[in-house]
C-alpha positions in Angstrom: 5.0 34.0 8.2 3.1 35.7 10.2 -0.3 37.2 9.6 -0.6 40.8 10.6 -3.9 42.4 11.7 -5.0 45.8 12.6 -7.9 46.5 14.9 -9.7 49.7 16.2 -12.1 49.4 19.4 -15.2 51.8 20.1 -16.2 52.0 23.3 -19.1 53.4 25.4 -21.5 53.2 22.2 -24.9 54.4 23.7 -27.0 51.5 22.3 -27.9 48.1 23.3 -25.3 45.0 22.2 -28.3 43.6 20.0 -28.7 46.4 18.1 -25.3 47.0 17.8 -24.9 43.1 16.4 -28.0 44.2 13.7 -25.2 46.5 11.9 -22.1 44.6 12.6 -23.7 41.2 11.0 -23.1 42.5 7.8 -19.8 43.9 7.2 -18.4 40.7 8.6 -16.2 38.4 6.2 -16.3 41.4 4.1 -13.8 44.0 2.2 -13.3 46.8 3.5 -14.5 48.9 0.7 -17.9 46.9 0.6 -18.6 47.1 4.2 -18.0 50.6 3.6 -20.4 51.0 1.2 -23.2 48.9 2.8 -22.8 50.9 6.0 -23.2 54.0 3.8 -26.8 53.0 3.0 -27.8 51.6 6.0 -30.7 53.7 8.2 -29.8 53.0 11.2 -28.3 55.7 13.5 -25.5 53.9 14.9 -24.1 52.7 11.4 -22.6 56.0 11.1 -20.5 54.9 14.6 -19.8 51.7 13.1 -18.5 53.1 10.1 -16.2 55.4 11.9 -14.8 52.1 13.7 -14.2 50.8 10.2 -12.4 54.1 8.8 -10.2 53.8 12.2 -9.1 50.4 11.6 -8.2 50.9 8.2 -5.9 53.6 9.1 -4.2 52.0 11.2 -3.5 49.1 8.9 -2.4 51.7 6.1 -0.1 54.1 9.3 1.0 51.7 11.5 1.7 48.4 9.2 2.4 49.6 5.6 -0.8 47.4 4.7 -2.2 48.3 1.5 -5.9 49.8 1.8 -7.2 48.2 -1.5 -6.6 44.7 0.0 -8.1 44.9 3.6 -10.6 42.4 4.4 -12.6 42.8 8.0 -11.8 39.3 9.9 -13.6 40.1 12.8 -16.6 42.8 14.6 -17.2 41.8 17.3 -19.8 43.5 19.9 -20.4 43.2 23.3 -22.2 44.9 26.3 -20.7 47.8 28.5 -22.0 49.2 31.3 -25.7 49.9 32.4 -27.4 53.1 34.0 -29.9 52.7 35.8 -32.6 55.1 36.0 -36.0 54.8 38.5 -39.4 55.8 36.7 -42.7 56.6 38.8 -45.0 54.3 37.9 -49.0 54.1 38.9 -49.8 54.2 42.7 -46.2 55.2 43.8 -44.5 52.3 42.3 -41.0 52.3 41.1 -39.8 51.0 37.9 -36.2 50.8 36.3 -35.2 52.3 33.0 -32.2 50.7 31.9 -30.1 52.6 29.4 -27.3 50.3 28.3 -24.1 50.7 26.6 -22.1 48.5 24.3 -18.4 48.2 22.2 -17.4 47.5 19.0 -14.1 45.4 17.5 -13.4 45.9 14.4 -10.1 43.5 12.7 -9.0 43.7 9.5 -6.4 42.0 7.6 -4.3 42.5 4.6 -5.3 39.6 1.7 -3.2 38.0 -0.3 -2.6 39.0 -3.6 -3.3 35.6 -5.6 -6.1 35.5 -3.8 
């Protein structure tokens, strides 16, 4: 038998990959409905983006595949980098320097557990 998964993807999240790792670190391995709630009380602005991703891929699993929501467990988040802008900032004596304002994504798989498990 196959395993089915759902997934939702987030793209173009204005933040850096690292800090974007910081909140995913957490929810991995995890249900569905903790990761929830631990991205409920985290401080960080871009847990609210994460947990969007989450509520995304859980739909999908409950529309798309008939999964039951109670069950989900989040297999995978995986982040990496998007693109860079580049920005030039004056620095002392007519010196350049570069302000880089990166950008990063967001995977977020879940899967249906079993129910003897």
């Amino acid at each position: 038998m196959t395993e089915l998964r759902a997934y939702a993807c987030l793209r173009m999240i204005r933040v850096s990959a690292f800090k974007l790792n910081s909140v995913a670190k957490p929810i991995r391995k995890k249900p569905i409905h903790e990761a929830l709630r631990i991205l409920k009380g985290m401080k960080r602005r871009i847990a609210h983006d994460v947990q969007k991703a989450v509520l995304s891929a859980m739909a999908n699993a409950e529309n798309n595949l008939g999964m039951d929501v109670d069950r989900l467990k989040i297999i995978e988040a995986s982040v990496g980098p998007s693109l860079v802008l580049k920005r030039m900032d004056i620095k002392g004596r007519s010196r350049l320097g570069r302000i880089r304002k990166p950008f990063s994504q967001i995977r977020i798989v879940v899967e249906e557990i079993p129910e003897n498990s």
